[in-house]
Each structure stands twice: as C-alpha cells, then as structure tokens.
N, C-alpha and C positions, 0 to 999 in steps of 0.2 A: 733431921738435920742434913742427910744424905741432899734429898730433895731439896730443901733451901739453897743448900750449895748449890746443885747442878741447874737451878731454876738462877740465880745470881751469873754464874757462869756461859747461861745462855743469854742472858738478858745482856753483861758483858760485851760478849760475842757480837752481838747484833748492834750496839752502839757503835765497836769498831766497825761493824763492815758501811755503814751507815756513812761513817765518818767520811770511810775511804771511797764511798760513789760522791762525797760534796767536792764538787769544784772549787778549789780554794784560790783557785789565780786570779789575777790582776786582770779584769779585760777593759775596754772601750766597746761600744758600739756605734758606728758611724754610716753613716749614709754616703752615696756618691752618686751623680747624675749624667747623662749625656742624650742630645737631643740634637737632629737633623729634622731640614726640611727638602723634599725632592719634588721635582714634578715628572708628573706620568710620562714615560716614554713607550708605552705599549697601551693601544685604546682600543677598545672591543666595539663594535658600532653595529645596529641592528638595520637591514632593510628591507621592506615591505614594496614587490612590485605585484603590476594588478594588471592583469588585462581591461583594453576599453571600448570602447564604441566611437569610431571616428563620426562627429558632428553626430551623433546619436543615430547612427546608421546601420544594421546590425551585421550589413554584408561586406559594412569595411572596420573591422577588428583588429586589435593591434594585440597578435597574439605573445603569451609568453614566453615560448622561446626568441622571439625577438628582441623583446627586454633585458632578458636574461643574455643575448650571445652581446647585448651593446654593456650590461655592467660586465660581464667576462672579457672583455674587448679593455674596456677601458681600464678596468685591473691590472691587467699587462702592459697598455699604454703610461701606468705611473709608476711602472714599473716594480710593482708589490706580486710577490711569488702567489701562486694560485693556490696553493694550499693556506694561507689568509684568508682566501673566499670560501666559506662552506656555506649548506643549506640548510635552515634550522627549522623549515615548518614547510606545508605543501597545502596551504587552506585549499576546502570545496573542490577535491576532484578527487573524479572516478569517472571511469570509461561510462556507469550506467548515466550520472549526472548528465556526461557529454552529449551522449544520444537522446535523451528525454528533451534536453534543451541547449538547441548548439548557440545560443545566445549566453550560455554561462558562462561566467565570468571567472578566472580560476586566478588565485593569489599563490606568490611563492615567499617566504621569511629567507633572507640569509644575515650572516653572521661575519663582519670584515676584520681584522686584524690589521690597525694600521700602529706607523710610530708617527705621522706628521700629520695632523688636519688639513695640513692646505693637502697635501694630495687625496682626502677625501673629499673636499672642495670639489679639485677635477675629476672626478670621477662621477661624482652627482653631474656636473657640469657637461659630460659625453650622455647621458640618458635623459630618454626624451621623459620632461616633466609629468608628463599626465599620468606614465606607466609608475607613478611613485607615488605609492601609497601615504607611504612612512617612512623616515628616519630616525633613528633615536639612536645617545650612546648608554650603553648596557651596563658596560666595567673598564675599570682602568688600573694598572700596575707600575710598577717599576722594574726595569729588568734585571737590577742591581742589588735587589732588594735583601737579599740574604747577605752579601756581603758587608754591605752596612747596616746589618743588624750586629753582626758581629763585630766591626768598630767599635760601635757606639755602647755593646756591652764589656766591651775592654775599658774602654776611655771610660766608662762610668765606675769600673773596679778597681781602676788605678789612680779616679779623684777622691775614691772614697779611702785608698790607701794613703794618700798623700792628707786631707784633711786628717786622719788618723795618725802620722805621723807628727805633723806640727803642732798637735794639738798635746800629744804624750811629752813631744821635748819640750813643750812649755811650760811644764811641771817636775822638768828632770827627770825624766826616765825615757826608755826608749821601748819602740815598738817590737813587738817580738811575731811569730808567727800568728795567723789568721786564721780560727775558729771555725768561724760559721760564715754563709756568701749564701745568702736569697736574692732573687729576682727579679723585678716588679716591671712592668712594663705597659706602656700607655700610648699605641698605635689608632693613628686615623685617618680613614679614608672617605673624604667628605665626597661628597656628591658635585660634578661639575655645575660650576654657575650659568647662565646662559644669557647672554647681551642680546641676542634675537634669537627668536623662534624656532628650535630645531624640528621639533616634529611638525610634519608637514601632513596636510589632507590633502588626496589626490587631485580633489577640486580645487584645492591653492597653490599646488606646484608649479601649475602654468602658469601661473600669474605671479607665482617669483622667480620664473627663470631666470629676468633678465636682470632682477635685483642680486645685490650682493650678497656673498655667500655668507651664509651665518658664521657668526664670532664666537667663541667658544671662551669663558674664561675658567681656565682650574685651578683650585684649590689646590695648594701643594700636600701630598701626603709629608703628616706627621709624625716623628716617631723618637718617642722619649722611653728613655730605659730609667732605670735607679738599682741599684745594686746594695740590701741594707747586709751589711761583713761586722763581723765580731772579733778583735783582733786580741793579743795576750799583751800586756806590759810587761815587760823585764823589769 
C-alpha cells in the first residue's frame, strides 16, 4: 500500500512539474522584412602586363619595369593612393630563365582598388597597349556595407513588430512583450555585366586603343533581411 502511495505521489509530482515547463501564454508569430539595393563603390580590378618584341625585333624590347613605372605613373596621375596598386603574381622569372634566354618574355599580375571606372579608363589610357596582357574585374563591395546591414535588420524587427501589433488589436487584445527574434537573411552579389569586351589579349590591345573604353554595367548588390519574432498577447 506503502508503495502505491509513493508511486501515485511520484507520478503526481511529475504531472505538476510537466504542467509547469508548458507555456501557457497567448503568442503570435509574425514575420517582418526589409530590403536595399546598392551599387559597388569599391572595385577590385586585375592587371596582366607582358613584356614585348617591338615589330618582332628581339634587340628592341619593351621591358617591364617600363610598363610597370607608366601604370605606377598613371595611378598617381588619377590620383588614387599607391597603396591601391599592389602586385599579385610575377609570371616566368628567374635570373636563370634570364640568362638561358634574354629573349624571355617576363609577365607581372597587379591588383587595382579603384571607386570610379572612368579613372580606371585613364589609367589603361596612359599605358602603352601592347604591354597589356589582360584586364579583368576580380570583386566588388560597398563600403557602407555593414551599416546598412544593420538598418535594414532593424527596420525589418520593427515591421514585424508593427504587423504583430495591428494584427492582436484587431481582435482586442493588445501586444505584450517579444519571445523569440530569428534571422533570415538573403544577400547578393552578382557578377558585373559587360556592354564591351573587358578582357583584352595583348594582340588586341593595340587595335583597341583608339576605340572607346569599355562600358561596364553592375548589378546592384542586393540585400534583404526578414526577422521571424514570436511576441506574447496580454
């Protein structure tokens, strides 16, 4: 009898504590959104100069440091700080390559940091075409980026507060404090589109110098939040 009791009494026990972890309040669950669009103001741009063979000559070469001091030259001329310019690769050299065959041909990568295209424009536009391999844009940001991340996840937890209000006093009651707040978030960064030709072969350079400089058109980065918030009803 003992035992029945104290098995009853446990069984009891465990229905109350059971009771007292269920959530018995009134909530809502609602959702809230906010979404910009921006365009890049910071563009990361790759470039490929090449030493060459004037008229396939091998005793008149246009060598790399010449290339190299006309885009360092022209960097400053558009007035973008030189720390913008770094070098990102040093193709095919070595002193032994050099000596084996002073006909080689030595490639250097750099890395530009610019905010405005047209002064990458002029900057292509100061170096002589042949010494250009390649261009291409790498990556692109916004420099603001974090701040209107953080907008735009306010403004999305304050629609979601406000639908969750009118929606409670639409049924006579009113909203009481806020549960639970997840964060859902749906960022993009597409890929620049291209109206003409950016990458260049260094056998085509020449023959676009005097053409217009390529057009660039970007995709605005996109960036949508949603905020799903669980609030209590009074």
């Amino acid at each position: 009898m003992k035992k029945l009791f104290a098995l009853a009494f446990v069984a009891l026990f465990s229905l109350s504590a059971m009771a007292q972890q269920v959530d018995l309040r009134k909530k809502i669950n609602v959702s809230g959104s906010a979404e910009a669009e921006v365009t890049p103001d910071i563009i990361y741009i790759s470039i490929s100069l090449k030493e060459y063979l004037k008229d396939n000559n091998s005793k008149k070469k246009v060598e790399i440091t010449t290339l190299e001091n006309q885009l360092y030259n022209a960097v400053q001329t558009a007035g973008i700080s030189k720390e913008n310019l770094t070098i990102n690769n040093l193709s095919g050299y070595t002193v032994a390559q050099k000596k084996k065959n002073p006909d080689f041909l030595v490639s250097k990568q750099y890395r530009l940091k610019v905010s405005d295209l047209n002064k990458f424009n002029e900057i292509m536009g100061d170096i002589d075409p042949k010494g250009i391999a390649y261009t291409n844009i790498d990556s692109y940001d916004y420099s603001k980026i974090e701040t209107l991340k953080k907008e735009l996840k306010i403004k999305a937890l304050q629609a979601a507060k406000a639908k969750a209000t009118y929606l409670v006093e639409a049924i006579g009651d009113k909203l009481g404090n806020i549960i639970d707040i997840q964060e859902l978030n749906n960022e993009s960064f597409p890929q620049p589109m291209y109206r003409n030709v950016m990458m260049m072969k260094s056998s085509e350079s020449a023959d676009m110098a005097g053409a217009a400089a390529p057009e660039i058109d970007f995709k605005k980065i996109k960036l949508n939040y949603t905020m799903n918030t669980v609030f209590e009803i009074k």
